[in-house]
FIKE-555241 format. One record per atom (N, C-alpha, C): residue in three letters; atom name; x negated, y, z negated; residue number from 0. Coordinates in nm, 3 decimals, always signed. Layout:
Ala:CA:X:Y:Z:NUM
...
END
This chain:
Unk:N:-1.494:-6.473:-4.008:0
Unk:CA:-1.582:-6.456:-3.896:0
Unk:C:-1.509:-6.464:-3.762:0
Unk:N:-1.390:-6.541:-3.719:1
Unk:CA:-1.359:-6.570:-3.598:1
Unk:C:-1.282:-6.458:-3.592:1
Unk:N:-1.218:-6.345:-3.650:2
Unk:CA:-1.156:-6.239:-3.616:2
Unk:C:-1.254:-6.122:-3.588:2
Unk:N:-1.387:-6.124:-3.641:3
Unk:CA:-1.476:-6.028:-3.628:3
Unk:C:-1.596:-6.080:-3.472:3
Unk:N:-1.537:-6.206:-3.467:4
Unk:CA:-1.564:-6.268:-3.265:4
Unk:C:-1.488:-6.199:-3.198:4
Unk:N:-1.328:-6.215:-3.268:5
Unk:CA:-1.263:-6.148:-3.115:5
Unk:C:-1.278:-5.989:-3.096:5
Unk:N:-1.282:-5.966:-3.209:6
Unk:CA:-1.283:-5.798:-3.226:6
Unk:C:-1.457:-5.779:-3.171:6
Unk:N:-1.558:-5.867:-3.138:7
Unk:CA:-1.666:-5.854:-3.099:7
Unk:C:-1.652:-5.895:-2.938:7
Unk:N:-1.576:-6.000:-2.899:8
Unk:CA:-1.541:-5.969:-2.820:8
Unk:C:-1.458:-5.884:-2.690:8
Unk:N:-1.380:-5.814:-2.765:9
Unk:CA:-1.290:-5.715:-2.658:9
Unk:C:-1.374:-5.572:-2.704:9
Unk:N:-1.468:-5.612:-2.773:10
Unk:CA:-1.574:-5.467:-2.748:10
Unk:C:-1.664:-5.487:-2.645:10
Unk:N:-1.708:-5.615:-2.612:11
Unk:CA:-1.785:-5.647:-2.522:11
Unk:C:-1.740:-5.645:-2.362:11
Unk:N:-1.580:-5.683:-2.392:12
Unk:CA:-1.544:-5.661:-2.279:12
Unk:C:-1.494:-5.517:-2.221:12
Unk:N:-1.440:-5.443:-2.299:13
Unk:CA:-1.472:-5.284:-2.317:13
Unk:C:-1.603:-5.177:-2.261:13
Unk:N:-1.673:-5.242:-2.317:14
Unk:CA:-1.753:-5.205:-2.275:14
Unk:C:-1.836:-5.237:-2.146:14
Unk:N:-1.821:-5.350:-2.062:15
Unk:CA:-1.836:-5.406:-1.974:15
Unk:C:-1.781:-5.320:-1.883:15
Unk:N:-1.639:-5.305:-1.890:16
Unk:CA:-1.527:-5.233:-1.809:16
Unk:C:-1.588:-5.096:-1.832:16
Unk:N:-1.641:-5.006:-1.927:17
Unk:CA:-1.701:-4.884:-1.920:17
Unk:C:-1.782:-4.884:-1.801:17
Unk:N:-1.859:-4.960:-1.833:18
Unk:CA:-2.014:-4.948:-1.754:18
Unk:C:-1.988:-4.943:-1.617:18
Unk:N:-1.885:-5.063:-1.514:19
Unk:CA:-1.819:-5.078:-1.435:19
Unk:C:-1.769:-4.947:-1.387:19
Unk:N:-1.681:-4.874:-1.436:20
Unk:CA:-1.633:-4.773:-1.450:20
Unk:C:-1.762:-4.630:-1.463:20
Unk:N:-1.870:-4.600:-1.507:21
Unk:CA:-1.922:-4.539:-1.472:21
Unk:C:-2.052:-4.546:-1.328:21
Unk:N:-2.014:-4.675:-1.340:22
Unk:CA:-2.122:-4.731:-1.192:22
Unk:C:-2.063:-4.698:-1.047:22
Unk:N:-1.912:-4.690:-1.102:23
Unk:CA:-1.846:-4.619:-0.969:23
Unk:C:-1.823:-4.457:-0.983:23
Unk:N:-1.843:-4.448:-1.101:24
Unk:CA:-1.802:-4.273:-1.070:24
Unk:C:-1.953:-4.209:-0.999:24
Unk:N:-2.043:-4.321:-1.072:25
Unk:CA:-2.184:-4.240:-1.052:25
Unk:C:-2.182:-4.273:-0.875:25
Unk:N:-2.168:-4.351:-0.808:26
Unk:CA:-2.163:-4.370:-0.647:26
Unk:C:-2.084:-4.233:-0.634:26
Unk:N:-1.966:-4.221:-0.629:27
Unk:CA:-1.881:-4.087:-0.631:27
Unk:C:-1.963:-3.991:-0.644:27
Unk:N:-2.033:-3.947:-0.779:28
Unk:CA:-2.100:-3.845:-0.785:28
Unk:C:-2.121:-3.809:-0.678:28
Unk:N:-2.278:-3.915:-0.617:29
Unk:CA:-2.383:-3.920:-0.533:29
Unk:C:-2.268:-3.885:-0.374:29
Unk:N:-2.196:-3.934:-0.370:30
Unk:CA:-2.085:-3.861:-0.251:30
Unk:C:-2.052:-3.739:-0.247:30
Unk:N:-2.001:-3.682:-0.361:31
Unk:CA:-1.941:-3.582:-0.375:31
Unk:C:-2.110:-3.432:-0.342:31
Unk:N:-2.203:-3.463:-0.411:32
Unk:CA:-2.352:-3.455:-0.367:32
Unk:C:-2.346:-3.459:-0.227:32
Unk:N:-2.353:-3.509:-0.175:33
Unk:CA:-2.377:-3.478:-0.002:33
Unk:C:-2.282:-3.446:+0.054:33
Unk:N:-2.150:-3.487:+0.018:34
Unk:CA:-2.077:-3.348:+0.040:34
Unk:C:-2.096:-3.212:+0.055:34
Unk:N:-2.155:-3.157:-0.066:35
Unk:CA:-2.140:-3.021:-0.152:35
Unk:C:-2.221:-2.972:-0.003:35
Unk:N:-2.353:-3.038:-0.013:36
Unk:CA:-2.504:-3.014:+0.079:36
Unk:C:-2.429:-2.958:+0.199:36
Unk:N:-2.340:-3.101:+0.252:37
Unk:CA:-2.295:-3.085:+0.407:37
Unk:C:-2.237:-2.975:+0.408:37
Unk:N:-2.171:-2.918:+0.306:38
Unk:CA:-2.058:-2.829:+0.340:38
Unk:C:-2.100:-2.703:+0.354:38
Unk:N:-2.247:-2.734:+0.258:39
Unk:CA:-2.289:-2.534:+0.241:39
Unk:C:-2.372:-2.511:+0.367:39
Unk:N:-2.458:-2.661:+0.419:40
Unk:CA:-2.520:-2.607:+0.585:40
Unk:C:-2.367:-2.604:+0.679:40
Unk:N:-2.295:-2.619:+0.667:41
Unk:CA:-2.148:-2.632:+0.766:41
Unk:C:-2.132:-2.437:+0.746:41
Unk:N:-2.114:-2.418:+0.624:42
Unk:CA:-2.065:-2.224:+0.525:42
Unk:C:-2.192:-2.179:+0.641:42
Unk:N:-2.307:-2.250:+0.617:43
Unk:CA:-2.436:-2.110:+0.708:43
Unk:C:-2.396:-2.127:+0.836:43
Unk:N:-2.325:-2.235:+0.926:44
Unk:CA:-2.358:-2.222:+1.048:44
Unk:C:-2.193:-2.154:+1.064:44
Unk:N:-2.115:-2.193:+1.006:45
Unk:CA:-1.983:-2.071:+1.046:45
Unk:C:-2.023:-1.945:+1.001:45
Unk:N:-2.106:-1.914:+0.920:46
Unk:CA:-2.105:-1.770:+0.927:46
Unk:C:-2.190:-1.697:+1.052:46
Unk:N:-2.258:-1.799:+1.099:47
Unk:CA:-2.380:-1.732:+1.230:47
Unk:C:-2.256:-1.768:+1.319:47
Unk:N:-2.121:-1.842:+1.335:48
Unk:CA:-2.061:-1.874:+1.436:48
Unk:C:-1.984:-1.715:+1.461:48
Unk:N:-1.925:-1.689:+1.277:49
Unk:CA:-1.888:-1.577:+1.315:49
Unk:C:-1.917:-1.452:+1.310:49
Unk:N:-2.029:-1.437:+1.310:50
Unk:CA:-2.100:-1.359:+1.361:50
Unk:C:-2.151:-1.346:+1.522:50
Unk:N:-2.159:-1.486:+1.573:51
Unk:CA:-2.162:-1.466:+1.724:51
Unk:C:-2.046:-1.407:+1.766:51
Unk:N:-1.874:-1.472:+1.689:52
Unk:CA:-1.789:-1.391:+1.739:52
Unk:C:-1.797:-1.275:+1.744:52
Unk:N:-1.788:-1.207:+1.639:53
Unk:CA:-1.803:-1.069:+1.652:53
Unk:C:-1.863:-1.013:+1.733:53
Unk:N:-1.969:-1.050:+1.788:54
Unk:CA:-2.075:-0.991:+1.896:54
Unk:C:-2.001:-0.994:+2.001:54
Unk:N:-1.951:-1.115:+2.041:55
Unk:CA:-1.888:-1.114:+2.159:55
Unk:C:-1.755:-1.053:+2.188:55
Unk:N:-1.702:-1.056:+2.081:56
Unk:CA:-1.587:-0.930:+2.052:56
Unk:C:-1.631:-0.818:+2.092:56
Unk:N:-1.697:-0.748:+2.028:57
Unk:CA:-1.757:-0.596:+2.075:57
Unk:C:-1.834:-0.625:+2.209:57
Unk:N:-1.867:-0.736:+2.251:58
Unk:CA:-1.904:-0.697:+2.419:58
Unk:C:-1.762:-0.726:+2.503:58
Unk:N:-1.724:-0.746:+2.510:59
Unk:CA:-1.582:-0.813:+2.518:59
Unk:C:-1.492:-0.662:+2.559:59
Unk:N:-1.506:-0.552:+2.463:60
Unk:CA:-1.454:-0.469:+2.436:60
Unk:C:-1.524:-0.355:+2.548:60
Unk:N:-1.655:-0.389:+2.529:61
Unk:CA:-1.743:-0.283:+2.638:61
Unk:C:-1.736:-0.316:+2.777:61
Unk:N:-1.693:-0.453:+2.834:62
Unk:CA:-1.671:-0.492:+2.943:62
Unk:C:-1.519:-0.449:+2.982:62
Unk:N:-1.429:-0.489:+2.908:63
Unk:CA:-1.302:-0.396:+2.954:63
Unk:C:-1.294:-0.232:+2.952:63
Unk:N:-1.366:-0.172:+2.858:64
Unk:CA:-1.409:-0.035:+2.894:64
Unk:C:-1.422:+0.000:+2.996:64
Unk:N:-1.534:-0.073:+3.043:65
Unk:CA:-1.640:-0.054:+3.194:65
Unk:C:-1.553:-0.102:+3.290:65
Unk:N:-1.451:-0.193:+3.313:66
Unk:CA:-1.408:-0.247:+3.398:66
Unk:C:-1.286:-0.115:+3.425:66
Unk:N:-1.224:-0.087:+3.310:67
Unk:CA:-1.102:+0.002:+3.338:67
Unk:C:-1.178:+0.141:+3.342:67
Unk:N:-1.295:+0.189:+3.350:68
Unk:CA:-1.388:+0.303:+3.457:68
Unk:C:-1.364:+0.262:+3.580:68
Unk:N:-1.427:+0.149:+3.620:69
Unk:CA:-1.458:+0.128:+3.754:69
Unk:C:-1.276:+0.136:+3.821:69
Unk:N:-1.218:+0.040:+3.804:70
Unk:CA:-1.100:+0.017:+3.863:70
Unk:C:-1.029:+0.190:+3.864:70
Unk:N:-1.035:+0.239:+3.817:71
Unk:CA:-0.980:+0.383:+3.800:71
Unk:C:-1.027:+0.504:+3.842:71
Unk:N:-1.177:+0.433:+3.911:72
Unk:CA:-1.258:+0.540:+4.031:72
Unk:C:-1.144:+0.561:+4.161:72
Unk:N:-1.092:+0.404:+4.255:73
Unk:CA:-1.066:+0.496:+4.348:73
Unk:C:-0.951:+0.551:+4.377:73
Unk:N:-0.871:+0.567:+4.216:74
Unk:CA:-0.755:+0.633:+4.224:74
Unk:C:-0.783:+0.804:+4.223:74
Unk:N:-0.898:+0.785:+4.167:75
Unk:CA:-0.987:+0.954:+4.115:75
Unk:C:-1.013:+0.971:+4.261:75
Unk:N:-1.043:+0.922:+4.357:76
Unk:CA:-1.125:+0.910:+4.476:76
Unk:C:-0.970:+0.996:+4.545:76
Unk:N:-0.870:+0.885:+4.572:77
Unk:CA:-0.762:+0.924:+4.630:77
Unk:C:-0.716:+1.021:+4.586:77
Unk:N:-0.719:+1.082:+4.479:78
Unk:CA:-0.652:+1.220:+4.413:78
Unk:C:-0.715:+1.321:+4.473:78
Unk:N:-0.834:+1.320:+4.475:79
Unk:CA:-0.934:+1.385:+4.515:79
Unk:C:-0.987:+1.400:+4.698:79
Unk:N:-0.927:+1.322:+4.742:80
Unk:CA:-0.894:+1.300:+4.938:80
Unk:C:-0.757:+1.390:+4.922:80
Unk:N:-0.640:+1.349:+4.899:81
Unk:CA:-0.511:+1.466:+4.854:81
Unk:C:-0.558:+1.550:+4.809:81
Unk:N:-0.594:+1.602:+4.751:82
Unk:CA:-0.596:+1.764:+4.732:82
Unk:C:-0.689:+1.821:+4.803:82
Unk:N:-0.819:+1.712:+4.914:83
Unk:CA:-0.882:+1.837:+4.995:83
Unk:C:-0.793:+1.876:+5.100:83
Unk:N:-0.756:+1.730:+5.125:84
Unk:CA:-0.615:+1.743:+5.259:84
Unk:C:-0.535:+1.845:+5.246:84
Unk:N:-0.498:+1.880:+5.118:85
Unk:CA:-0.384:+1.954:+5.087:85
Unk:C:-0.406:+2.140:+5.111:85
Unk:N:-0.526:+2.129:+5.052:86
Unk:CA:-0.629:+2.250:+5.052:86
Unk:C:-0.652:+2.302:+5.175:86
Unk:N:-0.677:+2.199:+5.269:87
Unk:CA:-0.754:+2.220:+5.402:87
Unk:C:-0.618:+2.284:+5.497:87
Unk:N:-0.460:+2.195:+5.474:88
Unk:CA:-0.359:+2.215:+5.544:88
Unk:C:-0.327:+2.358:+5.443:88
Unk:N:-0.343:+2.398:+5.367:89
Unk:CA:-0.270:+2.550:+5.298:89
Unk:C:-0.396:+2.676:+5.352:89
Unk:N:-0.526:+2.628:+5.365:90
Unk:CA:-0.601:+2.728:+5.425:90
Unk:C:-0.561:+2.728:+5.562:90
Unk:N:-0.540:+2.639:+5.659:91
Unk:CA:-0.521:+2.632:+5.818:91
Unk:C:-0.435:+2.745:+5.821:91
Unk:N:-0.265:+2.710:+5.751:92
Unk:CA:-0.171:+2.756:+5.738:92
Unk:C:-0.212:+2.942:+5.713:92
Unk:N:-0.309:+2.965:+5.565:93
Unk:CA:-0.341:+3.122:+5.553:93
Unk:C:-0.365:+3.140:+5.642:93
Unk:N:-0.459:+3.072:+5.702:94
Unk:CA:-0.539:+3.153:+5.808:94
Unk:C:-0.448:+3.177:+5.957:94
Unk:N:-0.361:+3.083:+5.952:95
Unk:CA:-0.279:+3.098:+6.096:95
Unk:C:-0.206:+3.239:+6.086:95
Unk:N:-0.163:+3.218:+5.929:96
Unk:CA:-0.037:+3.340:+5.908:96
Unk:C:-0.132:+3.489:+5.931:96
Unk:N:-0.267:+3.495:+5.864:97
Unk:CA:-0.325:+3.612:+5.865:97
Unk:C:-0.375:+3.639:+6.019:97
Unk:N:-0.379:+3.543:+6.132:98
Unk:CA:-0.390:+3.545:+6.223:98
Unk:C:-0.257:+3.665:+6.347:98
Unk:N:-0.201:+3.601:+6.283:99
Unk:CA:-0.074:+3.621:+6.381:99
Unk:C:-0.003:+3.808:+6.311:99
Unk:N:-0.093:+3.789:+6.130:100
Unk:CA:-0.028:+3.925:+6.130:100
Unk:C:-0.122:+4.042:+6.189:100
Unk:N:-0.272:+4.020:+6.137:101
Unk:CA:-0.365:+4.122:+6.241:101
Unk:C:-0.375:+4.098:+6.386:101
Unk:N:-0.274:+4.046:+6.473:102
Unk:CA:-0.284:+4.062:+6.614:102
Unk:C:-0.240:+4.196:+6.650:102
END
């Protein structure tokens, strides 16, 4: 009988140490659980994050568009003052020359 104590005992204590041992995995679980939760509302709000990026990317893109229109008007402007100038001094000029030849 006293060998079938100890062998009753280091089952008892075995098993003690199991139980122990699943009382902490089960806390773990329950962590690893609100984890999972936190992480998948964390997955929805980066995907609406990047999706705001993107938006603002493509406006981003339409504002430098628009900006390099505008900035590039009054070079169009000045091209366009030069060549009436230019126009205006080559007609003066015809007209002086056709002047001076029907006198």
């Amino acid at each position: 009988m006293g060998e079938n104590d100890v062998t009753l005992g280091r089952v008892d204590d075995s098993v003690k140490s199991a139980h122990k041992r699943i009382d902490g995995l089960e806390s773990e679980v329950k962590d690893l659980r609100a984890f999972a939760l936190a992480l998948a509302k964390v997955d929805g709000k980066v995907d609406k994050v990047n999706n705001k990026v993107d938006n603002l990317s493509e406006d981003m893109d339409e504002v430098k568009t628009d900006l390099k229109q505008v900035t590039a008007r009054p070079a169009k402007w000045w091209d366009k003052l030069i060549a009436a100038a230019i126009g205006a001094c080559a007609s003066g000029i015809a007209a002086a020359i056709l002047t001076q030849i029907l006198k």
